[in-house]
Backbone of each chain as ProteinMPNN parsed JSONL, in Angstrom:
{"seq_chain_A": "XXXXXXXXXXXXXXXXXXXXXXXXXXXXXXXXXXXXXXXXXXXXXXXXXXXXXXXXXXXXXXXXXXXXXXXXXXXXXXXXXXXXXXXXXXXXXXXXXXXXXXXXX", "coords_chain_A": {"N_chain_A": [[-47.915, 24.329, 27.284], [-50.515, 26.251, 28.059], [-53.199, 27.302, 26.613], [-53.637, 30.622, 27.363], [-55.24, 33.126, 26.018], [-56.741, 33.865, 23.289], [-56.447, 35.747, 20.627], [-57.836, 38.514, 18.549], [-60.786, 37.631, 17.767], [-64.163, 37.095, 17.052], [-66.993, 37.21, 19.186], [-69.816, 35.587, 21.066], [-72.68, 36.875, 22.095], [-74.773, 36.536, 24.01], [-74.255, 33.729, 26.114], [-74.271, 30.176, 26.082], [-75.703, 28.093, 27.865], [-75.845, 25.374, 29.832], [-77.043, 21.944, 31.063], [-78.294, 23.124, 33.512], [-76.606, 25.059, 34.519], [-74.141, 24.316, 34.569], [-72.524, 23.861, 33.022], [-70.938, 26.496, 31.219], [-70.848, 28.134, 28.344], [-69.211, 30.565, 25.646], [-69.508, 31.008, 22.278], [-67.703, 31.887, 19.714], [-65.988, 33.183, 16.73], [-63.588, 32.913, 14.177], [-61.7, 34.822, 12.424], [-61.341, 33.373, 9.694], [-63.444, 31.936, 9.21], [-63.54, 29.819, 11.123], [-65.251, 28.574, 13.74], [-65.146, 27.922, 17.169], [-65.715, 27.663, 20.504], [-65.552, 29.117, 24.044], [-65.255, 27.527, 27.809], [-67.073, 26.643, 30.814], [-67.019, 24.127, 32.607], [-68.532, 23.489, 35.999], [-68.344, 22.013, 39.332], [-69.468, 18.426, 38.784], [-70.888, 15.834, 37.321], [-71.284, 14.634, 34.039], [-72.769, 14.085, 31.301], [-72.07, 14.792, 27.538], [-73.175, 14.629, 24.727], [-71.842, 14.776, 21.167], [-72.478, 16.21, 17.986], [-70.579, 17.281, 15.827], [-66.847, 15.875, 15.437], [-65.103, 16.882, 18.064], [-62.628, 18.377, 19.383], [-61.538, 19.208, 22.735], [-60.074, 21.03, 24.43], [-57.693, 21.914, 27.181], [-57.59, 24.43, 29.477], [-57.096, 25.823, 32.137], [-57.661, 24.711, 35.87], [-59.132, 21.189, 35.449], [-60.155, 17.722, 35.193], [-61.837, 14.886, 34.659], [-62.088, 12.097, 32.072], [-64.665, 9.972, 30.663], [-64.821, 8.592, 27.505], [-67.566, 7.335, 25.109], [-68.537, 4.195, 25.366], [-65.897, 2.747, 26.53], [-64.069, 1.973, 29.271], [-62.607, 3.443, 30.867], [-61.433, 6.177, 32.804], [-59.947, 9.107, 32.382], [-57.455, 11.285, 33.354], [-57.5, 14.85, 32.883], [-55.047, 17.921, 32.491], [-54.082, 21.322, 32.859], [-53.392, 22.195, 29.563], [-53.265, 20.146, 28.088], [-55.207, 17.732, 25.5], [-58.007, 16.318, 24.526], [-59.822, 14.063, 22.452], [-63.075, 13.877, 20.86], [-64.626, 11.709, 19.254], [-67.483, 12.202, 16.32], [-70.966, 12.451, 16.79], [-71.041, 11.248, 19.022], [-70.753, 10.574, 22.15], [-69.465, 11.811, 25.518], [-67.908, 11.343, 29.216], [-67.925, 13.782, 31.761], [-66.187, 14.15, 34.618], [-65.73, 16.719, 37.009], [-64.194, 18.174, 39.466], [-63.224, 20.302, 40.752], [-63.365, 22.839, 38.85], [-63.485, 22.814, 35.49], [-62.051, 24.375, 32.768], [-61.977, 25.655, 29.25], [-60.896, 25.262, 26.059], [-62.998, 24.478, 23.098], [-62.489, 22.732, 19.676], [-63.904, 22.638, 17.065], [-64.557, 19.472, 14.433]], "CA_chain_A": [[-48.454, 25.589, 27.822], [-52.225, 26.256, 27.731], [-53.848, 28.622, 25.66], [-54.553, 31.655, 28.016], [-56.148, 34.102, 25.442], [-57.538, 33.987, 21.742], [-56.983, 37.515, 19.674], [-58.637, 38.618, 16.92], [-61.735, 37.137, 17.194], [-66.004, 38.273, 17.146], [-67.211, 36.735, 20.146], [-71.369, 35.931, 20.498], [-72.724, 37.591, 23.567], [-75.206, 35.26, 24.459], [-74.288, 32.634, 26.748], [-74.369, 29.118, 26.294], [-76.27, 27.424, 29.359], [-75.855, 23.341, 29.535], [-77.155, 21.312, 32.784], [-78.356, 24.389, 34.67], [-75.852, 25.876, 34.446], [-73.252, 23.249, 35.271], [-71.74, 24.096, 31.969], [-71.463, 27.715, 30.567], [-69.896, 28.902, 27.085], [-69.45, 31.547, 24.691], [-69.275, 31.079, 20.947], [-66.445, 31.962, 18.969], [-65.703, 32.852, 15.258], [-62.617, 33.256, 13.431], [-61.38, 35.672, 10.572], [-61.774, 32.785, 8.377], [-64.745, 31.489, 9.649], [-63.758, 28.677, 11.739], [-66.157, 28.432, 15.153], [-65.212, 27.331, 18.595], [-66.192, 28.343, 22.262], [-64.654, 28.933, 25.516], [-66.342, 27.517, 28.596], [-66.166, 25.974, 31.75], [-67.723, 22.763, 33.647], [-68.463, 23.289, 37.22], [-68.192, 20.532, 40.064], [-70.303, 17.901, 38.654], [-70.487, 14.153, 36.658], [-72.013, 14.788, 32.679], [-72.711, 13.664, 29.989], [-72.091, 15.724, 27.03], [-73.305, 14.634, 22.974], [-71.379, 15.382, 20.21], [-72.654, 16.1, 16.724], [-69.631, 17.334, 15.148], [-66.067, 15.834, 16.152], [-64.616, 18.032, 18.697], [-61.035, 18.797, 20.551], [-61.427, 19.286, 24.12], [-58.126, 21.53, 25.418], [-57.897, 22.248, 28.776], [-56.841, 25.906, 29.896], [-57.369, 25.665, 33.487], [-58.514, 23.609, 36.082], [-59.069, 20.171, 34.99], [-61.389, 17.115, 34.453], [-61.436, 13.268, 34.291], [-63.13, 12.174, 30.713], [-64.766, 8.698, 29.747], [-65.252, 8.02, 25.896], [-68.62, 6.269, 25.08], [-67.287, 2.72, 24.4], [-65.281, 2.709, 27.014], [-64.452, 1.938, 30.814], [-61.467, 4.216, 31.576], [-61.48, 7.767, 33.18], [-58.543, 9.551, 31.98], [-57.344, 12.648, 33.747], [-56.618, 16.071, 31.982], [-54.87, 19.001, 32.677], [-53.987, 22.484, 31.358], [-51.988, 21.72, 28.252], [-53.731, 18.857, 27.811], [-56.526, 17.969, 25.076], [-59.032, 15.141, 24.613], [-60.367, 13.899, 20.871], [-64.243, 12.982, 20.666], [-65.864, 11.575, 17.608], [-68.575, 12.896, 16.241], [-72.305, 11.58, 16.643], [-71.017, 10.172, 20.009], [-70.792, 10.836, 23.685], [-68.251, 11.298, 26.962], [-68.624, 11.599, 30.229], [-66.896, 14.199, 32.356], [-66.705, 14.659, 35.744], [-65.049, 17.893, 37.479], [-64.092, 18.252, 41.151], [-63.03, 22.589, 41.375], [-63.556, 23.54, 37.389], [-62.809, 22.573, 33.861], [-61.647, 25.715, 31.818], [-62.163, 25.151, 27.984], [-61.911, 25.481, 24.126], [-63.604, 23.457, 22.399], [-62.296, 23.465, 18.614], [-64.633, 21.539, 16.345], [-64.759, 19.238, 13.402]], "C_chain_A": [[-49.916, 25.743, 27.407], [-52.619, 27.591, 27.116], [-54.328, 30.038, 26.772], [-55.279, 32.474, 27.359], [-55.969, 33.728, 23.745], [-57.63, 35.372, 21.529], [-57.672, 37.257, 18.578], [-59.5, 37.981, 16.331], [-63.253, 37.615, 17.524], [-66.209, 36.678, 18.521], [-69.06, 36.911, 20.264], [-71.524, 36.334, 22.091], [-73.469, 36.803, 24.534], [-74.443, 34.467, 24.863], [-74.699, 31.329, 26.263], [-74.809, 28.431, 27.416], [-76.299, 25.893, 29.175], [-76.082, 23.201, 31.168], [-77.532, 22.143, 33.69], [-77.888, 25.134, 35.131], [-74.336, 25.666, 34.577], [-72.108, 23.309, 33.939], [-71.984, 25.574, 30.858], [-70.477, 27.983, 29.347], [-70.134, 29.96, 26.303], [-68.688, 30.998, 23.583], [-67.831, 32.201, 20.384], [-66.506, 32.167, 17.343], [-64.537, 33.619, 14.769], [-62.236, 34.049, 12.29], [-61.639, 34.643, 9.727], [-62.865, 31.882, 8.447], [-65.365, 30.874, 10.643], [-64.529, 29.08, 13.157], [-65.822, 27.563, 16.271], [-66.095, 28.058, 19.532], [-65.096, 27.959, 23.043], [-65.67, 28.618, 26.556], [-65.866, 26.929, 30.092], [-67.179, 24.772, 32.494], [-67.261, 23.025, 35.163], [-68.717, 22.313, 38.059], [-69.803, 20.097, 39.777], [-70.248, 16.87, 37.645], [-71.93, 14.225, 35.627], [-71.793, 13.846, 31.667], [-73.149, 14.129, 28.36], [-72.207, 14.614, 25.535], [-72.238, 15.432, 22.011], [-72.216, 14.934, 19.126], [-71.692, 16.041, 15.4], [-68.158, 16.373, 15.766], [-65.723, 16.782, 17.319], [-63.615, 17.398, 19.496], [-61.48, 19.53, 21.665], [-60.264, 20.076, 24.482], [-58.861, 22.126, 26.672], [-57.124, 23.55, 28.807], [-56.638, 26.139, 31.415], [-58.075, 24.974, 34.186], [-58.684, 21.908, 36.005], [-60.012, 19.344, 34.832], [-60.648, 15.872, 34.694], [-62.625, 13.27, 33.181], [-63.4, 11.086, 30.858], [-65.487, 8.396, 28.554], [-66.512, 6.939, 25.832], [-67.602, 5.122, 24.671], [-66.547, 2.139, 25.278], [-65.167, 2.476, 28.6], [-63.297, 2.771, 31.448], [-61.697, 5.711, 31.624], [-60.519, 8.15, 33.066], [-59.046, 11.137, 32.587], [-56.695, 13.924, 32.848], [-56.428, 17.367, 32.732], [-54.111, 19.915, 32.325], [-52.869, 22.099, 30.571], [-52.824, 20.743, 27.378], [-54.903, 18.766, 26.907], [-57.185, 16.64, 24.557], [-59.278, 15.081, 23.249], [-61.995, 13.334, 20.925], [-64.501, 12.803, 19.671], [-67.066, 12.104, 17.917], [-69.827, 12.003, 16.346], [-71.487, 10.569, 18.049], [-70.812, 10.744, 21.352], [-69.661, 11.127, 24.447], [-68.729, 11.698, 28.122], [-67.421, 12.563, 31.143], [-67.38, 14.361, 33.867], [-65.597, 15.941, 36.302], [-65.466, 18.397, 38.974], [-64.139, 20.348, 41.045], [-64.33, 22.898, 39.603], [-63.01, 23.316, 36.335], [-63.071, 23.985, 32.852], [-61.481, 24.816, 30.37], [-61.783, 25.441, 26.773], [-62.103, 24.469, 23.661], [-63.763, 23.511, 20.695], [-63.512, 21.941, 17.682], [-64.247, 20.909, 15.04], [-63.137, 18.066, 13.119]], "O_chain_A": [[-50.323, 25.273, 26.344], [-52.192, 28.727, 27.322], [-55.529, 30.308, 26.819], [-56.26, 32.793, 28.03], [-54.915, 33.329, 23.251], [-58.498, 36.117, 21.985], [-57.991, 36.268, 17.919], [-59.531, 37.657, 15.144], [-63.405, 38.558, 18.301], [-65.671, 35.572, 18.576], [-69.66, 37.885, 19.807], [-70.726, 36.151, 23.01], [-73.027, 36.437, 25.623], [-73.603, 34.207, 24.002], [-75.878, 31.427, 25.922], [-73.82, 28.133, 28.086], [-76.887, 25.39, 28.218], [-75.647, 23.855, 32.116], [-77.093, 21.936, 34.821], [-78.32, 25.9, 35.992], [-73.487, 26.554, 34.67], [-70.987, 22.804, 34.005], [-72.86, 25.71, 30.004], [-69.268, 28.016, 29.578], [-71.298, 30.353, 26.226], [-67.534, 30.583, 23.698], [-67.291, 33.145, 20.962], [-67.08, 31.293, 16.694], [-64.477, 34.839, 14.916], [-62.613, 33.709, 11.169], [-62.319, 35.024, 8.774], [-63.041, 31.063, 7.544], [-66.51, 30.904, 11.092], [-64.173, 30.178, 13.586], [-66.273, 26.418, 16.255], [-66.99, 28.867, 19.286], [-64.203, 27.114, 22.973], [-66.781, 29.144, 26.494], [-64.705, 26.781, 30.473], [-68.294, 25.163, 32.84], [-66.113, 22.883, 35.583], [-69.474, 21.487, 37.548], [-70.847, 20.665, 40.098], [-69.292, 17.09, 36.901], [-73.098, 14.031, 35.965], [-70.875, 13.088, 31.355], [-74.282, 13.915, 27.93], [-71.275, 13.832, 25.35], [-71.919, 16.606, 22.2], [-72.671, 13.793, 19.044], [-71.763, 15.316, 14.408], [-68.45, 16.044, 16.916], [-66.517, 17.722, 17.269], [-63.638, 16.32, 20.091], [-61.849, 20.674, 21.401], [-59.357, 19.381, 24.939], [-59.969, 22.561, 26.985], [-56.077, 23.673, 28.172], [-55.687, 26.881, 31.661], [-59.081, 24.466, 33.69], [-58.045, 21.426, 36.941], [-61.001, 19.86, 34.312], [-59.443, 15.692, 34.869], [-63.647, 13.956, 33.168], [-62.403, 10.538, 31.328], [-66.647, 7.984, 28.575], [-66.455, 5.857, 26.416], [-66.535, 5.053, 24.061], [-66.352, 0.943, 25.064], [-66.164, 2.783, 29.255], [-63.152, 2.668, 32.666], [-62.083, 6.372, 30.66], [-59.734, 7.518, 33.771], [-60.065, 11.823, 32.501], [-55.608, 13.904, 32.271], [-57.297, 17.881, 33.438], [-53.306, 19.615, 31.444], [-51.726, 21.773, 30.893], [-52.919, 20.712, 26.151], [-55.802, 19.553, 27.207], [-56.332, 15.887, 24.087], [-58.955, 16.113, 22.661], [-62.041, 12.112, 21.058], [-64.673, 13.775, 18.935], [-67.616, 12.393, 18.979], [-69.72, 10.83, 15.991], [-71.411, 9.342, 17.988], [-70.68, 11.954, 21.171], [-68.651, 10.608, 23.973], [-69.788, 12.319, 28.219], [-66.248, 12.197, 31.229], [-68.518, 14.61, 34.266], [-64.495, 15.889, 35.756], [-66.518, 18.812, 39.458], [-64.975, 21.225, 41.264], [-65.542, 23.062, 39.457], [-61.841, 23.687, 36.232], [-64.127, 24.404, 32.378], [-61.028, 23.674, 30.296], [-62.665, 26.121, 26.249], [-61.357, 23.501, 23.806], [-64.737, 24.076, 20.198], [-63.653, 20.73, 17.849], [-63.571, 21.657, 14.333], [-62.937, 17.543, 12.022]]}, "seq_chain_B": "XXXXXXXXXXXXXXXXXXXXXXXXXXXXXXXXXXXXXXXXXXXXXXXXXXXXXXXXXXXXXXXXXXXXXXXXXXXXXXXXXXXXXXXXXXXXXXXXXXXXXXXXX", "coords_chain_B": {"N_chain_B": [[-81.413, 47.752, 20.124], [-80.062, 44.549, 21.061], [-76.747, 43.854, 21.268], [-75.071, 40.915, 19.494], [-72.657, 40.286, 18.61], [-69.099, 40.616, 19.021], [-66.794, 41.79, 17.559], [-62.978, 41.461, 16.697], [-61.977, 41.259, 19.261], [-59.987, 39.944, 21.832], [-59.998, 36.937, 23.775], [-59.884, 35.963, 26.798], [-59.341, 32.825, 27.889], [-59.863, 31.556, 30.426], [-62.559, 31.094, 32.6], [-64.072, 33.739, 34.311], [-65.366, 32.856, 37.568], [-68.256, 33.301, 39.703], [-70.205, 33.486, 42.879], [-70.175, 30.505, 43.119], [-70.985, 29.564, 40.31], [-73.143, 31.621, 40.122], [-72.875, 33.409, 38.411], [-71.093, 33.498, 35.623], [-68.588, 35.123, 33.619], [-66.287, 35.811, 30.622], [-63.635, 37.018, 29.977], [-62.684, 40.523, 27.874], [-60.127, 41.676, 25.736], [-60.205, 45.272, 24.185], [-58.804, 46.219, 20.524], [-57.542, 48.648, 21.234], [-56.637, 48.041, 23.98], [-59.302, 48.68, 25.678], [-60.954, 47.156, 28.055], [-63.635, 44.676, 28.648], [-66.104, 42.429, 29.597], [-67.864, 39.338, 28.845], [-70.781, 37.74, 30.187], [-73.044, 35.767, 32.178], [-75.437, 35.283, 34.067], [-77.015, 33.373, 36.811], [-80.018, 31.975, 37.453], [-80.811, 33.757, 40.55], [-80.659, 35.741, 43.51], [-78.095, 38.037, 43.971], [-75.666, 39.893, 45.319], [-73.161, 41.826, 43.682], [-70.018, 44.089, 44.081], [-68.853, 46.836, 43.181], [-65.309, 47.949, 41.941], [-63.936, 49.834, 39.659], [-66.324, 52.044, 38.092], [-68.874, 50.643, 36.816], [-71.006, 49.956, 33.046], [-73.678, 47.841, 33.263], [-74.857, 46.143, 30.088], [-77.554, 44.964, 29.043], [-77.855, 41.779, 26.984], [-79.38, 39.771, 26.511], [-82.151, 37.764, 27.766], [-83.048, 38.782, 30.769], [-83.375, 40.694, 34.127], [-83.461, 42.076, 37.481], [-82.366, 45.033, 39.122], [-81.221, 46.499, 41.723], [-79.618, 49.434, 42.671], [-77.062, 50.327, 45.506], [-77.96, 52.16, 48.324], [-80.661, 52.591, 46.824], [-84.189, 52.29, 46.961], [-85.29, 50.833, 44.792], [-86.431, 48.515, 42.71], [-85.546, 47.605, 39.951], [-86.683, 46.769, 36.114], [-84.598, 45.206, 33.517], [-84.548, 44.45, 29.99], [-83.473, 43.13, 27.009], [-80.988, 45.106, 25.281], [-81.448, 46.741, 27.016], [-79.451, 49.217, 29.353], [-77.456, 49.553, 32.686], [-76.109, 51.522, 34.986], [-73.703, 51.656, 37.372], [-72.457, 52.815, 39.762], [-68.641, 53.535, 41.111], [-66.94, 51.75, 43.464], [-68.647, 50.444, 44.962], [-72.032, 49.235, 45.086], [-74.431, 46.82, 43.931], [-77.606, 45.129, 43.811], [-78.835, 42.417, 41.877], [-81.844, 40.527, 40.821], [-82.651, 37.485, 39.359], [-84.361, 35.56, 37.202], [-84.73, 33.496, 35.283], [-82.264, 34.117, 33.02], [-79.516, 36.658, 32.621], [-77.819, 38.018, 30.129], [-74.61, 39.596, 29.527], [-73.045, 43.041, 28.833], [-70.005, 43.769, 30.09], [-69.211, 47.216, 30.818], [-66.609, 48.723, 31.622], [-65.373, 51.429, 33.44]], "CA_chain_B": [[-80.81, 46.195, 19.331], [-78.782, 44.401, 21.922], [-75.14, 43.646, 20.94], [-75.256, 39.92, 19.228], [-71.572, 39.789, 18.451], [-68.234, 41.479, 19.583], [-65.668, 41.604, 16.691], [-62.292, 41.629, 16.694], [-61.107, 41.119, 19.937], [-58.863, 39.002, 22.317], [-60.934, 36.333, 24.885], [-59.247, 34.861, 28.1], [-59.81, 31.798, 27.921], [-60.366, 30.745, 31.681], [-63.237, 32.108, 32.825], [-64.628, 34.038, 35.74], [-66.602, 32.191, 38.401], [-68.321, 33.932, 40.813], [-71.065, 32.499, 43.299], [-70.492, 29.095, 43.001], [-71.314, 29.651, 39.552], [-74.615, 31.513, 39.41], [-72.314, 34.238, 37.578], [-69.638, 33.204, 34.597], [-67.967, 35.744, 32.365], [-65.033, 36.013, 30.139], [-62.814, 38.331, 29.83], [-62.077, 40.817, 26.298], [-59.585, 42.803, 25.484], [-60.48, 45.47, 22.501], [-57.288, 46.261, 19.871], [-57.334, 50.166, 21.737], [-56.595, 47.922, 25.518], [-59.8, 48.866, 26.744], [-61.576, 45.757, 28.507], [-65.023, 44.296, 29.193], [-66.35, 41.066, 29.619], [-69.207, 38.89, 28.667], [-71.065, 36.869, 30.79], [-74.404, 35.19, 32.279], [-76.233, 35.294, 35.617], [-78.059, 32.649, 36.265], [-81.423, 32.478, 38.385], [-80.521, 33.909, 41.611], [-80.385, 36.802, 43.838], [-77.005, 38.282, 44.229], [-74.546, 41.604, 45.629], [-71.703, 42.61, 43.473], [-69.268, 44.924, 44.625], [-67.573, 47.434, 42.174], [-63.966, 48.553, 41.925], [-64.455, 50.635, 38.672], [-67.43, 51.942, 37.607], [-69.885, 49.709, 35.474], [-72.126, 49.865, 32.813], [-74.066, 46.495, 32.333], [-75.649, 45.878, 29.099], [-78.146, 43.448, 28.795], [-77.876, 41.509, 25.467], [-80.404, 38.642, 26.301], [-82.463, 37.716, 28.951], [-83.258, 39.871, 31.737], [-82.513, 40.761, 35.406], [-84.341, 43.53, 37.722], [-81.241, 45.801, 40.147], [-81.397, 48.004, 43.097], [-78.708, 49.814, 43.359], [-77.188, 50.572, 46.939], [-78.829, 52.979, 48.456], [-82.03, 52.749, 46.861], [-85.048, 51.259, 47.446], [-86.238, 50.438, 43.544], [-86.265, 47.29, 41.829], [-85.825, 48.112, 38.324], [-86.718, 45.646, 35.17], [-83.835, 44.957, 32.578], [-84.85, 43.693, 28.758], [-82.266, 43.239, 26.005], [-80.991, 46.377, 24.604], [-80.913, 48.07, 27.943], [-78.273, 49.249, 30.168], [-77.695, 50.779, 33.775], [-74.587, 52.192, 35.032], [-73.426, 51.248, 38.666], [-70.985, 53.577, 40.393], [-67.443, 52.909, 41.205], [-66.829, 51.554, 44.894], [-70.402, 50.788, 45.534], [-73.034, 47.531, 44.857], [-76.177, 46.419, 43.276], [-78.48, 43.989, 43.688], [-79.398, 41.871, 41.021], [-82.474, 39.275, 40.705], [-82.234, 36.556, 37.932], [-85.885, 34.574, 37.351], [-83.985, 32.653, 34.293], [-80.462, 34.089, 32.865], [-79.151, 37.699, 32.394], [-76.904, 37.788, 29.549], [-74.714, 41.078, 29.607], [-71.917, 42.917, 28.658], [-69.991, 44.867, 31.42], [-68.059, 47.93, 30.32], [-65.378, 49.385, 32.521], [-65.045, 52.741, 33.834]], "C_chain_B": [[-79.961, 45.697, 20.145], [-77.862, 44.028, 20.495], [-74.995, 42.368, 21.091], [-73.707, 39.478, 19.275], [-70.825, 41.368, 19.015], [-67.053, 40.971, 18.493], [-64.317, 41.871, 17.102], [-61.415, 41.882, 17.843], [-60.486, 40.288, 20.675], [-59.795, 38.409, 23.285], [-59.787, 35.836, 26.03], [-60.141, 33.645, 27.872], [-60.298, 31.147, 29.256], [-61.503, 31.961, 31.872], [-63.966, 32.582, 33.809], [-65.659, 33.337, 36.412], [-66.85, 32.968, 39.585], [-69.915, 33.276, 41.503], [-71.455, 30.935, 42.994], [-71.171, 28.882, 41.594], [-72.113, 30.274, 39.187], [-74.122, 32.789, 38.572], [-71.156, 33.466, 36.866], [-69.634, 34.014, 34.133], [-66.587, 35.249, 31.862], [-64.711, 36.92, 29.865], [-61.971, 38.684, 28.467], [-61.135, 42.198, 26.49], [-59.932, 43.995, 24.285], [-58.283, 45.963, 22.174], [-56.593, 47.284, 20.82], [-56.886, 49.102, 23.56], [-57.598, 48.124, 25.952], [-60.354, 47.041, 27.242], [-62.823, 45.666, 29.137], [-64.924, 42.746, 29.365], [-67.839, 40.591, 29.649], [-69.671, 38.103, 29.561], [-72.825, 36.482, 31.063], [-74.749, 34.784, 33.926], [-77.175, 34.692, 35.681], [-79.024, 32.666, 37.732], [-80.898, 32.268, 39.581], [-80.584, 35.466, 41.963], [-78.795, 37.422, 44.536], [-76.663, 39.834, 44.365], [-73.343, 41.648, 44.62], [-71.431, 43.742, 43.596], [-68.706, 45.493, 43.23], [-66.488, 48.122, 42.614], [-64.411, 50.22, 41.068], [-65.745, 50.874, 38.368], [-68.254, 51.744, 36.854], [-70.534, 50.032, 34.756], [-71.941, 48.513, 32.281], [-75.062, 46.392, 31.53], [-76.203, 44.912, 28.88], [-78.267, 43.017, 27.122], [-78.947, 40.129, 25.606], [-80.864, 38.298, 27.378], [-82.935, 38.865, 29.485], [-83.292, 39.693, 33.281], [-83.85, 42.186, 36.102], [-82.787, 43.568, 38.94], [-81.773, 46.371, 40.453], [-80.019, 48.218, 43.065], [-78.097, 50.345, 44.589], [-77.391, 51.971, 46.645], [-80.103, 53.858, 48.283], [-83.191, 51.55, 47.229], [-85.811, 50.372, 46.022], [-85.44, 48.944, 42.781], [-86.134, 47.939, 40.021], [-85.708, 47.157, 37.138], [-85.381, 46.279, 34.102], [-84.05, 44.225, 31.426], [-83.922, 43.641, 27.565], [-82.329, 44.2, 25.353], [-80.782, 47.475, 25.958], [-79.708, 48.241, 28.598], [-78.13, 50.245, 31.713], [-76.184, 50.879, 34.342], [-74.584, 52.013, 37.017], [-71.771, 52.222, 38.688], [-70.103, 53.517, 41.011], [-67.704, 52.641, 42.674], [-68.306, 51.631, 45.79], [-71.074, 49.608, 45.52], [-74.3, 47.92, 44.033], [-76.51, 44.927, 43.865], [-79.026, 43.583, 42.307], [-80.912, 40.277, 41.513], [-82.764, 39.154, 39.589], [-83.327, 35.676, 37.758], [-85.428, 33.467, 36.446], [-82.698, 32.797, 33.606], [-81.015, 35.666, 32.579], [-77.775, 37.163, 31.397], [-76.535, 39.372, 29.172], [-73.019, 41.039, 29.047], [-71.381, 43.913, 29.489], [-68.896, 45.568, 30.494], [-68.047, 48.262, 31.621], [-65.703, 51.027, 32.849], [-65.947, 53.826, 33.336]], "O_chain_B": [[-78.886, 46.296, 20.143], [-78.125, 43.955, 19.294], [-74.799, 41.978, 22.242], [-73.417, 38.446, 19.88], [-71.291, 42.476, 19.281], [-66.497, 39.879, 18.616], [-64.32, 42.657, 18.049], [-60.36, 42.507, 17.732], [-60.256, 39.371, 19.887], [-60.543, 39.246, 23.79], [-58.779, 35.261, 25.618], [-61.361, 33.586, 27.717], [-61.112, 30.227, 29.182], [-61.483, 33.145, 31.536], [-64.669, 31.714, 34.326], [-66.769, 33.209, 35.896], [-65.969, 33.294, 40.38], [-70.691, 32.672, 40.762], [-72.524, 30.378, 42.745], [-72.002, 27.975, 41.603], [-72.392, 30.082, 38.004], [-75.049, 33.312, 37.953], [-70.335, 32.846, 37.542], [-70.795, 34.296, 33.836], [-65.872, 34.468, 32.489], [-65.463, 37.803, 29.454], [-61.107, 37.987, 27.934], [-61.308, 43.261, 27.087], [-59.91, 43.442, 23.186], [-57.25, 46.016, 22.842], [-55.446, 47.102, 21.228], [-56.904, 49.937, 24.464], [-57.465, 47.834, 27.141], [-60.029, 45.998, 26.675], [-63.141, 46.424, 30.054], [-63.92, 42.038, 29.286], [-68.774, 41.151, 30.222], [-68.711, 37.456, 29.978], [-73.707, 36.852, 30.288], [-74.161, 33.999, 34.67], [-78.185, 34.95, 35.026], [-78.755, 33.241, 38.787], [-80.521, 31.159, 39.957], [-80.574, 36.341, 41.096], [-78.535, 37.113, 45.699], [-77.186, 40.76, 43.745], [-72.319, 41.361, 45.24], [-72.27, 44.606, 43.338], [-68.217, 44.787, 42.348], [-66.588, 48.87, 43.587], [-64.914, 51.248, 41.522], [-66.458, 49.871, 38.349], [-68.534, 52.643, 36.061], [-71.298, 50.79, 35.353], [-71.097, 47.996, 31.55], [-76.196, 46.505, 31.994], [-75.6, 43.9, 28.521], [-78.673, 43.763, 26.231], [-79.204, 39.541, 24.555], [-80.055, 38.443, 28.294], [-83.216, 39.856, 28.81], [-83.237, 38.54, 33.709], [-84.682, 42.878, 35.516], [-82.265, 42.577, 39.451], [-82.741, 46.915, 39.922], [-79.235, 47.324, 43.384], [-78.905, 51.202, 44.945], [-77.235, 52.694, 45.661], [-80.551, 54.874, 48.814], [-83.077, 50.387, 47.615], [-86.663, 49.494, 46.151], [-84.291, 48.61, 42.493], [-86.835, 48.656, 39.307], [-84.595, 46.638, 37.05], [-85.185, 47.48, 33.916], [-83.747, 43.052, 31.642], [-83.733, 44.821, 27.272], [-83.368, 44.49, 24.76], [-80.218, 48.569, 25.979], [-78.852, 47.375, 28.416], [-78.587, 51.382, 31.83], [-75.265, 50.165, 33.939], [-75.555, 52.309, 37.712], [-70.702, 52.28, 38.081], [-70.565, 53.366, 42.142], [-68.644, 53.249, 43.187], [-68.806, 52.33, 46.671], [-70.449, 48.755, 46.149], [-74.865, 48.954, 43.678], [-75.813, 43.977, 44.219], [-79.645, 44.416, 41.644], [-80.779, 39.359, 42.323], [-83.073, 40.037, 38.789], [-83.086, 34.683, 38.444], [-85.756, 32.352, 36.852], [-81.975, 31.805, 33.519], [-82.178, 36.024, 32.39], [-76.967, 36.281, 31.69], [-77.328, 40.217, 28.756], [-72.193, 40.144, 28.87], [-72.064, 44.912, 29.714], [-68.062, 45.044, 29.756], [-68.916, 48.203, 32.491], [-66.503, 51.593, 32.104], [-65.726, 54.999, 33.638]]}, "name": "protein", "num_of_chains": 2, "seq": "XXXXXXXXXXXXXXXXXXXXXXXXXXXXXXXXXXXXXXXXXXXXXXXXXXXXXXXXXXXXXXXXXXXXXXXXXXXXXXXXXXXXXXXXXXXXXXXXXXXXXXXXXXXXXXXXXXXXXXXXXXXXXXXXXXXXXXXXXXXXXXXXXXXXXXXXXXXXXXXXXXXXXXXXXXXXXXXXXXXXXXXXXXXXXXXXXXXXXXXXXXXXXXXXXX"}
């Protein structure tokens, strides 16, 4: 089942803008500190950096991913969640919309 | 002072698309049920329609609205807010992002 809503958390108001807009999020922080976002990738073929690790879950929508390193496009959808290392790359592409959290570390 | 953070409440995780993207929000619940949502308008000129009647708070960025039935452009800078009346429109233009928070009713 996919995450439809997150309680009990401060939310930043600011926007996140990536690619022109091709990727929008809002920040996230937890009672005990921890920091995600929610976001979404609109139709279009990226390529997104990581610094930290990060978990990918899907909430709606969906996505094909490919892992730097790699030659396979793997499909995801809601339920579903991806693993990137950190200090490394993937590539997504998204036909309708990829719905997001993105938990880090 | 715009409104940097939003404590303590519930996010939807999927999140609103409207014009082919050049609008995203998400949607908050507070503890009391009421509901707003955050979002970001990105450079464009656009109509939304209201149900309920709005106020949008700009928290970053800025935007200039007409509301229907006038003829005035009016500038928006973080910290302000203008109030749109139920079953009605605005015009918005977006030169780089509007980042806002819409209350309800």
């Amino acid at each position: 089942m996919p995450t439809t809503q997150i309680p009990g958390v401060t939310v930043n108001t600011q926007a996140n803008v990536y690619f022109d807009g091709k990727c929008v999020s809002h920040g996230l922080t937890y009672p005990d500190g921890t920091k995600k976002s929610v976001g979404v990738v609109l139709p279009a073929t990226l390529t997104f950096g990581t610094g930290a690790p990060e978990i990918m879950e899907c909430v709606a929508g969906g996505c094909e991913y490919k892992l730097a390193g790699t030659d396979t496009w793997v499909p995801v959808v809601p339920g579903d969640a991806f693993k990137v290392p950190g200090n490394s790359s993937f590539d997504i592409r998204v036909a309708e919309a990829f719905h997001y959290i993105c938990h880090y570390g």
